[in-house]
C-alpha positions in Angstrom: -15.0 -21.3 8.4 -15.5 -18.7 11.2 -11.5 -19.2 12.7 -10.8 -18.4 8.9 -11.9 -15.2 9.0 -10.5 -14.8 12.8 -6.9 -15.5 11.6 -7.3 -12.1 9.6 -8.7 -9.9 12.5 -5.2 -9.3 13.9 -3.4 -8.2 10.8 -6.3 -6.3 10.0 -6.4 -4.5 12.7 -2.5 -3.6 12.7 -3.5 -2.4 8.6 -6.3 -0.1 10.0 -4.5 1.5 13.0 -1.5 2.4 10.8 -4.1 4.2 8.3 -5.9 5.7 11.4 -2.6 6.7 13.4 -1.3 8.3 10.3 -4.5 10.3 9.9 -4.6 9.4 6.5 -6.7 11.8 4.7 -8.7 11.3 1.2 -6.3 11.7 -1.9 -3.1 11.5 -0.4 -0.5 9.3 -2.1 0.9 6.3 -0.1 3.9 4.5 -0.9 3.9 1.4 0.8 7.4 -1.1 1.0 6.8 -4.7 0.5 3.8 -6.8 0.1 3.6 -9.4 2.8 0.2 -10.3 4.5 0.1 -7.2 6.6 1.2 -4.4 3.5 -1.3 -5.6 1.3 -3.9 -5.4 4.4 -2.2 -2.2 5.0 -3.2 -1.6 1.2 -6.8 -2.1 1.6 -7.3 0.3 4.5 -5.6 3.0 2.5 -7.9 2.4 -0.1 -11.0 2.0 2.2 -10.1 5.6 3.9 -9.9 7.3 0.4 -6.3 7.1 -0.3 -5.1 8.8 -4.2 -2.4 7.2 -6.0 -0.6 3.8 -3.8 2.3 2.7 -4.7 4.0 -0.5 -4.2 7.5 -1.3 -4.4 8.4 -5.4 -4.5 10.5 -8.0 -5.3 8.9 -10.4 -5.9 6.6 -10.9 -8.8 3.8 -13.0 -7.6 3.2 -10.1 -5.0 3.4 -7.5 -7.1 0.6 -9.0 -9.4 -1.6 -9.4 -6.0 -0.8 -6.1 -5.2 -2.4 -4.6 -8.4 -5.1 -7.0 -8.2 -6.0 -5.4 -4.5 -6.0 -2.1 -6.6 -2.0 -0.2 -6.4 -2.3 1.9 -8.7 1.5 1.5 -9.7 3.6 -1.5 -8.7 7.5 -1.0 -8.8 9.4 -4.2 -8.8 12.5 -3.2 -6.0 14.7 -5.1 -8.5 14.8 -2.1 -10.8 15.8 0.2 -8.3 12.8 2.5 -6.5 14.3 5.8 -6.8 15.4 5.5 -10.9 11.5 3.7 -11.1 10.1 6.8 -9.0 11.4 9.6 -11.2 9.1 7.7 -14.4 6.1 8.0 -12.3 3.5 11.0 -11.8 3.2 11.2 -8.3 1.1 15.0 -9.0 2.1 17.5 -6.6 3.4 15.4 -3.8 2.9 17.4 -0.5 4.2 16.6 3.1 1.1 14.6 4.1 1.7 12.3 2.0 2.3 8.6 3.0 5.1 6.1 3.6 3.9 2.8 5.1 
């Protein structure tokens, strides 16, 4: 139903106006914290502007399976720890455009 797809149009919008505030640019790597409704929204506007390599640090596992299904490229389960996961990932030449959401 049409108040289905209304319920969306605020989160949404938060998603896209952190990717357009940010002046995300094509290629750059974004690590984004958590995966609640708005981070994985936040997910898909990175992705729709072009973004390289996103990352996705959770706990739990259900979201981190969404998360790769909405197309992170690498999902790091918080659990582990994100900085000992981080070193065991190639991130390329990170530079200081890159993106924390």
């Amino acid at each position: 139903s049409a108040l289905k797809y209304a319920a969306l149009s605020e989160p949404f919008g938060v998603a896209m106006h952190g990717a357009n505030r940010g002046d995300l640019l094509p290629g750059e790597t974004v690590l984004i914290a958590g995966s609640g409704p708005i981070v994985l929204l936040t997910l898909l506007s990175a992705r729709q502007k072009g973004a390289g390599t996103i990352i996705v640090s959770e706990l739990a596992e259900g979201r981190r399976v969404l998360a790769k299904q909405l197309g992170a490229d690498v999902v790091i389960d918080d659990g582990v720890g994100l900085t000992i996961t981080l070193q065991n990932v190639d991130l390329g030449d990170l530079g200081a455009r890159d993106f924390i959401f």
